[in-house]
C-alpha positions in Angstrom: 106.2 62.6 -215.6 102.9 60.9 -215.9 101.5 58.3 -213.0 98.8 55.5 -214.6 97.0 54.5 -211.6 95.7 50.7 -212.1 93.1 50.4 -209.3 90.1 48.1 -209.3 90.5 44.8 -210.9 88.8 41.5 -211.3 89.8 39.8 -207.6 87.7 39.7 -204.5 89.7 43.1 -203.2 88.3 45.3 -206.0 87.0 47.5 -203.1 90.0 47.1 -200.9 91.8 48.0 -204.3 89.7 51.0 -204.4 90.1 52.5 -201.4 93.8 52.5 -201.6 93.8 54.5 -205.0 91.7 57.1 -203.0 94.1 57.6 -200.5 97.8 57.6 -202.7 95.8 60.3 -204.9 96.0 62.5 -201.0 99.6 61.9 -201.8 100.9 62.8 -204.8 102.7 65.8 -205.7 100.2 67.6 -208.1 103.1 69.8 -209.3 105.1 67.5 -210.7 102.6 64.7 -211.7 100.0 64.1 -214.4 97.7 61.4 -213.1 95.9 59.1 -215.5 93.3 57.0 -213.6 92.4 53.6 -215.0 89.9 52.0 -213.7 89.9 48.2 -214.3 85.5 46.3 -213.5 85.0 43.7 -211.7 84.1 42.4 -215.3 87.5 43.2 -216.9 87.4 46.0 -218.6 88.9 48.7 -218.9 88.1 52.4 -218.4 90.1 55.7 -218.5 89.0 58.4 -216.2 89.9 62.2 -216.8 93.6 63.1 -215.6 93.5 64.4 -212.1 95.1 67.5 -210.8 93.9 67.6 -207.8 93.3 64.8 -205.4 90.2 62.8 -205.1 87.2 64.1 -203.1 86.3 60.8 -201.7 86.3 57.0 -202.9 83.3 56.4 -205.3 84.6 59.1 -207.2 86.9 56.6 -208.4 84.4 54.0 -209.6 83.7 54.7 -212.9 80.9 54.2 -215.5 81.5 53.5 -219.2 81.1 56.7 -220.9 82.1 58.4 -224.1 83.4 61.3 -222.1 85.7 60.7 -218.7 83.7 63.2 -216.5 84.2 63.3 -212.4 81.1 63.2 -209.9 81.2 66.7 -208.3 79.8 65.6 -205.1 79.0 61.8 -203.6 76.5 60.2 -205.1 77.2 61.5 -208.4 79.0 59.5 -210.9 82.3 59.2 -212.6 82.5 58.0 -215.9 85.4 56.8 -218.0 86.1 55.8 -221.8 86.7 51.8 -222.3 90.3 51.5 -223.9 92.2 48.3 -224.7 95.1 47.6 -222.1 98.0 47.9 -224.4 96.9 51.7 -224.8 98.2 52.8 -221.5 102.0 52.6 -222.7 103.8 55.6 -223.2 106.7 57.4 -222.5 107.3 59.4 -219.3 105.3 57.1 -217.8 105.1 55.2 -213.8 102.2 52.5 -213.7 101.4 52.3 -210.5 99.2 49.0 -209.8 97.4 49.5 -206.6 95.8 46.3 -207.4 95.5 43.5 -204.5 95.0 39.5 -204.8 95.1 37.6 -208.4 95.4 39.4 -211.8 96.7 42.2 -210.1 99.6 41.3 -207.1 100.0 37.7 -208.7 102.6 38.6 -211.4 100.1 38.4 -214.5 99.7 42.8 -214.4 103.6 42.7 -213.8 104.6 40.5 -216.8 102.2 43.2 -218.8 104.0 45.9 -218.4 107.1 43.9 -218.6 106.1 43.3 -222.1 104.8 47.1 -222.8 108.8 47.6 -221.1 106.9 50.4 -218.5 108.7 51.1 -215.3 106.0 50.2 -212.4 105.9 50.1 -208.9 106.4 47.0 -206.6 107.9 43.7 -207.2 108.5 42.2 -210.5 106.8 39.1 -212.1 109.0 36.9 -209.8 108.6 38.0 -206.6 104.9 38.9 -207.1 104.3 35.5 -208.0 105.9 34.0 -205.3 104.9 36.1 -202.8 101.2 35.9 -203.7 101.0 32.2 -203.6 101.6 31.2 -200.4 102.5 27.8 -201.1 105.2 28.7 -203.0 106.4 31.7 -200.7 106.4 28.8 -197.8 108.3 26.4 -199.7 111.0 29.2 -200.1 111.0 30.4 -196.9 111.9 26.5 -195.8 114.7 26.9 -198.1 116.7 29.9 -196.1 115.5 28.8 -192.7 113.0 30.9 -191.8 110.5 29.4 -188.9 107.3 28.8 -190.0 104.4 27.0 -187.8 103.1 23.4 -189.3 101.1 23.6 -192.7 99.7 21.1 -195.0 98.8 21.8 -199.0 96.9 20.3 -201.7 94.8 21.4 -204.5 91.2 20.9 -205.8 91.4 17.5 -207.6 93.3 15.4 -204.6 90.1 17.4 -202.8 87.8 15.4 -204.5 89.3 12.0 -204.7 90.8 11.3 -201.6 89.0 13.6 -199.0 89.8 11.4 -196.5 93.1 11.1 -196.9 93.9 14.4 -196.4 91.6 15.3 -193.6 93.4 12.8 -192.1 96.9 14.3 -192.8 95.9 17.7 -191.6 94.6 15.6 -188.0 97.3 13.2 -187.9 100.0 16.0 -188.3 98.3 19.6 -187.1 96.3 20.0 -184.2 93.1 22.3 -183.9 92.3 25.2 -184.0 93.2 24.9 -187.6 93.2 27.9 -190.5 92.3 27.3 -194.0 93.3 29.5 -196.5 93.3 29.8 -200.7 97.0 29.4 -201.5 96.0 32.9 -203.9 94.2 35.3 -202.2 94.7 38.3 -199.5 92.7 40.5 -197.0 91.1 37.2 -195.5 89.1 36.6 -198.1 88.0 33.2 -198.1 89.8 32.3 -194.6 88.4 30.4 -192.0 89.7 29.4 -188.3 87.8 25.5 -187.9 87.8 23.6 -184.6 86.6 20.4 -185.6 86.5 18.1 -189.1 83.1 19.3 -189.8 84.0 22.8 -190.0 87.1 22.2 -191.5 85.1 19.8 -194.6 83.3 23.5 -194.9 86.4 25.7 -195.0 88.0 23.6 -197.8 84.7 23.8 -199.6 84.9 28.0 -199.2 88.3 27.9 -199.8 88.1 26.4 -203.1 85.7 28.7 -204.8 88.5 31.5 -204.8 91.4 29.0 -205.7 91.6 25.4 -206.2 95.0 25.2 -204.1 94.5 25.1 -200.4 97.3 25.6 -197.1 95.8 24.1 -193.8 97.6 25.8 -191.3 98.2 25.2 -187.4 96.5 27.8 -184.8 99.0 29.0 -182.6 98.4 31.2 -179.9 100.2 34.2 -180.4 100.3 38.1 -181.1 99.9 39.0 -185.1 102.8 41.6 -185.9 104.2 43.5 -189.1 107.4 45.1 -190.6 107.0 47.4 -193.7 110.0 47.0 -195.9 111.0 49.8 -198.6 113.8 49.2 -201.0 115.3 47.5 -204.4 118.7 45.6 -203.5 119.1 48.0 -200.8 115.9 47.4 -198.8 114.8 48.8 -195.5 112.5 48.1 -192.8 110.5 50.2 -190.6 109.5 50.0 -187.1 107.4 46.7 -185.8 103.5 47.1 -185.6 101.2 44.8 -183.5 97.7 43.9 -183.9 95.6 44.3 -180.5 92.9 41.5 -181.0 89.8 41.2 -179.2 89.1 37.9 -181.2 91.4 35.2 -182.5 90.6 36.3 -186.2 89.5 39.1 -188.3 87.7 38.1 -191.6 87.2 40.5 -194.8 84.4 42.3 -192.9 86.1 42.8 -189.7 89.2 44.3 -191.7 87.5 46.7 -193.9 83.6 47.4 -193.2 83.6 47.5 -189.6 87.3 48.1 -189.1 87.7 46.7 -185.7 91.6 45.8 -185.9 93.3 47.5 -183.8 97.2 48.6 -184.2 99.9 49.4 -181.4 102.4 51.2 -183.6 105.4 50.3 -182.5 104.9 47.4 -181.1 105.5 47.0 -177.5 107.6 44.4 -177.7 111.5 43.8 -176.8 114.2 45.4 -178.7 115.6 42.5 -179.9 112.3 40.6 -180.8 111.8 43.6 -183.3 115.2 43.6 -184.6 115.0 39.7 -185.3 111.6 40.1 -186.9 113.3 43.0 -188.8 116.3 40.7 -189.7 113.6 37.6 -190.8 111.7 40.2 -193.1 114.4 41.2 -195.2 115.6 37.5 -195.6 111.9 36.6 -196.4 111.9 40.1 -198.9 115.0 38.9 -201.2 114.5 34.9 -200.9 111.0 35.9 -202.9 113.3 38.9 -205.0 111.1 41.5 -204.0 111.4 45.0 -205.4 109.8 48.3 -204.2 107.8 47.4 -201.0 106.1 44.6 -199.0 104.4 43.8 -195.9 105.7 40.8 -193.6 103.7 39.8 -191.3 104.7 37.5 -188.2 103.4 35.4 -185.2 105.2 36.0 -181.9 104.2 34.1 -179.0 104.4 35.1 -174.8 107.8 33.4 -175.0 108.6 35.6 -178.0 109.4 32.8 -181.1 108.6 34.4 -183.9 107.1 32.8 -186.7 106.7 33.9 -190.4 103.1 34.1 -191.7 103.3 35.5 -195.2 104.4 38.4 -197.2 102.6 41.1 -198.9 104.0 42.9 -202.0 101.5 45.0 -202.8 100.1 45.8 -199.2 96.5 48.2 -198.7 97.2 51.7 -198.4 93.8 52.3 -196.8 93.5 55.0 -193.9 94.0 51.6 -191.7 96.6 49.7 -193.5 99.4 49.1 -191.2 102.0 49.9 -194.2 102.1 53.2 -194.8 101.4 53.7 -190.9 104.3 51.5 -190.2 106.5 54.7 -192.2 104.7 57.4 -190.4 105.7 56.2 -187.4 109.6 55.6 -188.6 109.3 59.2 -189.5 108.4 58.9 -193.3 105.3 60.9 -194.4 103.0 59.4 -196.7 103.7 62.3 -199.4 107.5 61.2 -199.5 106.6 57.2 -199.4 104.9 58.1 -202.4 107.9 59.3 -204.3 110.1 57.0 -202.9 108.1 53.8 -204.6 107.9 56.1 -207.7 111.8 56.5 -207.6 112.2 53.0 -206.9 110.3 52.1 -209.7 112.3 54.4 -212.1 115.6 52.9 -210.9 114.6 49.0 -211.2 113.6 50.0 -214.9 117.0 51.7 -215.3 118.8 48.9 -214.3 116.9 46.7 -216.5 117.2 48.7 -219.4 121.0 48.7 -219.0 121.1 44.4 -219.1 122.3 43.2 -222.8 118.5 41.2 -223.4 120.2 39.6 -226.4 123.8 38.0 -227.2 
């Protein structure tokens, strides 16, 4: 079998997207593998590194140059260059795609209705339930629909922005109380976030906000521990053991996350039996109400009282040396090496199954 490793990509987690490649290549079983890198610029293009037996020395490696020859770096510093191909030339038979690529044109559902038209098995959720569960608008809305408690929010986009400003500020301070969280409706890792206390601030945030999409969810603070349940599974999906994050500030931008890595994660959580088990329960619910397919990360709000509150979910989550997803399986007693081929199974089955549906009648 051959893996096609989509990693880059034209979102504001190109280096988050990065990273993660780097560390599935630690995990894949050379043996039974051929591994074709594509690399995918900031810019859009597309470039085919040289298949990798072995596993990569260290992250830049994977950032390639356009080249007429895929080389590797040797050592870093050194770089890796790749041959620009059209996208429609990574089909082929015997063949995984395995789109390690976070935020839009790559967890949104456009990379998933690609392949869906090249009819590649890939890992992760489909064009569905990577849609939904990127925007989280939409993922809210369904999560209202099967019950599943969520703190106060608001929503609007870019034009009702800029014609009635007022209005809505006034919305978000006649109906949410501050501290207040403004996110894109599209976008992941914190990029673009920001925790306001005041109208000023939050005027600012909307205006940050809106350069990465042009729909916006003002959120209500709440003050409460951040923890997450991996889930692993098509129909039959299954969650691992609660993780918390230990906070020495109320929020963790982009920076905080990934350059300075400050977040610190009590895996598991200490918390009740029971509070796990019903933020278990609420992931699955939250996992098929968006269809998901192959993984995700749901992440929660619990409070000293222990309610639990939904945030979002994640269906393509970081597999960086400190993302809390595949350290959520270690600690339920799944090594990374066998995550690996579980997602690569998984996506081999939901293909199966497809290919088995009468498309015409």
């Amino acid at each position: 079998m051959k893996i096609t490793l989509l990693y880059g990509g034209e979102s504001a987690e190109h280096d988050v997207s990065i990273i993660s490649a780097h560390n599935i290549c630690q995990a894949i079983k050379y043996d039974h593998y051929q591994v074709h890198p594509i690399y995918i610029t900031k810019e859009g293009t597309w470039l085919k590194g040289k298949e990798l037996r072995t596993p990569t020395a260290y992250e830049s490696q994977l950032k390639l140059a356009k080249a007429q020859i895929p080389t590797w770096g040797e050592s870093e510093g050194d770089i890796s260059t790749g041959v620009e191909i059209s996208p429609g030339e990574i089909a082929g038979e015997d063949t995984i795609v395995f789109p390690v690529l976070h935020g839009p044109n790559g967890e949104d559902g456009t990379i998933q209705g690609f392949l869906e038209v090249l009819n590649m098995p890939y890992v992760g959720a489909g064009v569905t339930g990577s849609a939904c569960g990127m925007d989280k608008i939409i993922s809210k809305q369904l999560f209202d629909q099967v019950d599943l408690p969520q703190v106060p929010y608001v929503f609007f986009d870019g034009s009702e922005w800029a014609s009635h400003q007022d209005v809505i500020v006034k919305k978000c301070e006649g109906s949410l109380l501050y501290p207040l969280f403004v996110k894109p409706a599209n976008m992941g890792s914190s990029v673009g976030i920001s925790k306001v206390e005041d109208q000023e601030e939050l005027i600012q945030a909307v205006t940050l906000a809106l350069r990465y999409d042009q729909r916006i969810v003002v959120e209500q603070g709440i003050n409460a521990d951040e923890c997450e349940v991996a889930l692993l599974g098509n129909s039959d999906v299954h969650a691992s053991v609660v993780g918390r994050l230990i906070k020495e500030q109320d929020f963790y931008d982009y920076e905080e996350k990934y350059i300075n890595n400050r977040v610190e994660m009590e895996i598991p959580a200490q918390i009740p039996e029971e509070v796990s088990e019903k933020i278990q329960e609420y992931a699955v619910k939250a996992y098929k109400a968006i269809d998901g397919r192959g993984l995700s990360r749901v992440d929660f709000f619990v409070t000293a009282n222990h309610d639990i509150y939904i945030n979002e979910i994640n269906t393509m989550p970081g597999f960086t040396p400190f993302s809390m997803y595949p350290l959520l399986w270690g600690a339920t007693d799944l090594e990374y090496e066998d995550l690996i081929e579980e997602l690569l199974q998984l996506a081999l089955n939901q293909h199966q199954l497809k290919q088995a549906l009468h498309q015409t009648h």
